[in-house]
N, C-alpha and C positions, 0 to 999 in steps of 0.2 A: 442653694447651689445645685443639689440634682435637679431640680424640678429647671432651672436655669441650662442648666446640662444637657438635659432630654429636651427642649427647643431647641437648643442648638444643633442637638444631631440631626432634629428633624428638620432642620433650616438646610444642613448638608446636605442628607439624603432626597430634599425636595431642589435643589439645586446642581446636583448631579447627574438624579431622574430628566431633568430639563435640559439639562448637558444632553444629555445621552440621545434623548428624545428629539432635540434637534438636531444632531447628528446622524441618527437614523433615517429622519426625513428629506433633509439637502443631502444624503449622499455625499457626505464628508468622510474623504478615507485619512486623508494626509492633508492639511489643507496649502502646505508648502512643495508638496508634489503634485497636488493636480493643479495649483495656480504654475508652474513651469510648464508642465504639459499644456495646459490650455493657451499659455502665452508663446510657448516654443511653438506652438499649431499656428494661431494670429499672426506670428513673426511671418511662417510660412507661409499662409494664406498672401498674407499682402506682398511679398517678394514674387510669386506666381502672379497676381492680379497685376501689378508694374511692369511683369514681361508680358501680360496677355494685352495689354494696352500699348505697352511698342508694337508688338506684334501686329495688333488692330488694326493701328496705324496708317505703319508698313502695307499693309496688304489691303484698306481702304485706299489708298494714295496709288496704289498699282491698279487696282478695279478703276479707276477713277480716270484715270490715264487711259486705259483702255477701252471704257465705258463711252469716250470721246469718239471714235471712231478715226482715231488719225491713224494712220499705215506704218508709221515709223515708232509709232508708239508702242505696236503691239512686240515688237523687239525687247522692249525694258518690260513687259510682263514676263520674259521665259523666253530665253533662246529655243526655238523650233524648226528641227533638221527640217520635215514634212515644207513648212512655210518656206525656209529659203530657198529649198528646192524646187518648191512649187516658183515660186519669183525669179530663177535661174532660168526656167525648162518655160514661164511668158514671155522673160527677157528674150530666149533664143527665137522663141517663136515669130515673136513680134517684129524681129530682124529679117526671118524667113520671109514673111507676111508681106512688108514691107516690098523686099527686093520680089518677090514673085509678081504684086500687086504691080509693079513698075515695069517689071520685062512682061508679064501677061497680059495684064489687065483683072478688073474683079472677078470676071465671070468664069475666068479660065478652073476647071474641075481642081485642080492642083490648091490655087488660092482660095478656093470655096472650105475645101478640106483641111488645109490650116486655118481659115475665120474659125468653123467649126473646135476646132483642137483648142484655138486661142478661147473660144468661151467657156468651153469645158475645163482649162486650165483657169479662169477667172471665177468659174462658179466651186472650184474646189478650195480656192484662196480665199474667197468669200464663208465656207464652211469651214476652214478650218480658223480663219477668224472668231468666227461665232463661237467654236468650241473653246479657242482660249477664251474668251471673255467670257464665258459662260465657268469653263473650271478657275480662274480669276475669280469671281462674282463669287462661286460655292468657296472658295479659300477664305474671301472676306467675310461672309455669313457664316460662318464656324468659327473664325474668329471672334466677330464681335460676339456668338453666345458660349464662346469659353468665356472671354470677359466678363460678361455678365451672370453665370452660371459661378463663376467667382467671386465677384462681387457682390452676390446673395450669399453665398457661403461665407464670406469675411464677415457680414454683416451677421450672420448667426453666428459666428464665432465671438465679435464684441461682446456680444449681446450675452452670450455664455461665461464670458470674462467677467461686464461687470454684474454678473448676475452670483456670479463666484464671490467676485469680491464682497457683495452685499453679506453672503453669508460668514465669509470669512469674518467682517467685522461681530453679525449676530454672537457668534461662535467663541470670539475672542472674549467677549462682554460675557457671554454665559459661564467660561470658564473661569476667567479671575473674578467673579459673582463664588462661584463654587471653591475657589480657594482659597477664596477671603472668608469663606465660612465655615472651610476648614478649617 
């Protein structure tokens, strides 16, 4: 019976030692509170990835629109005082232009001087086009790498969960080993 005894303790303390020891190594504090954290983190993770992909979306579909080059399109990118003022101050021009061109004629200094004005006001509407499509474009390319800078992140987060789990079960087996030996 002692000599039965003393196996037995050493059955314990070599199954407790292995407890411990692999505890030590997978950085097992709690294994009921970091599997919440890690899964409270996942939860988080994918509810930010679901809005960075509406978002992507949204702001692909606006680039997209505007990437066409139609003129009424660039309205549904971003109301722009600049723009419609610019498109106010042609409009008026063009009326000027017009009516001068018909009591003048082209050559007269006066209609030469609004052509002029008239393309300098088309080459400014033409730039500031280019600059919404351009901060459009950079909106959508920051979008799509939050996306995907989350989407990597999610996927290291799984991969931490079921790497948790794994040990969680290790963990489980090595303790009721040890206290079945108690």
């Amino acid at each position: 019976l002692s000599k039965e005894l003393g196996d037995l303790e050493l059955k314990v303390e070599t199954s407790q030692e292995k407890l411990v020891r692999y505890q030590k190594e997978h950085e097992i504090l709690g294994i009921d509170e970091k599997q919440n954290i890690v899964t409270s983190k996942l939860d988080e993770l994918n509810k930010e990835l679901t809005a960075a992909e509406a978002d992507r979306i949204q702001k692909e579909s606006t680039y997209k629109l505007v990437a066409s080059g139609n003129a009424e399109l660039f309205e549904k990118a971003g109301p722009s005082t600049l723009i419609d003022k610019l498109r106010s101050d042609e409009s008026d021009l063009n009326v000027k232009y017009a009516q001068a061109t018909t009591q003048f004629g082209s050559s007269y200094p006066k209609v030469v001087e609004l052509g002029n004005q008239l393309k300098q006001i088309e080459a400014l509407i033409q730039a500031e086009d280019k600059r919404i499509t351009s901060r459009v474009q950079n909106d959508y390319l920051s979008a799509l790498q939050r996306e995907k800078l989350l989407g990597a992140a999610l996927d290291v987060q799984k991969q931490e969960a079921n790497h948790l789990n794994e040990s969680a079960i290790e963990y489980t087996v090595l303790k009721r080993d040890a206290e079945s030996n108690r």
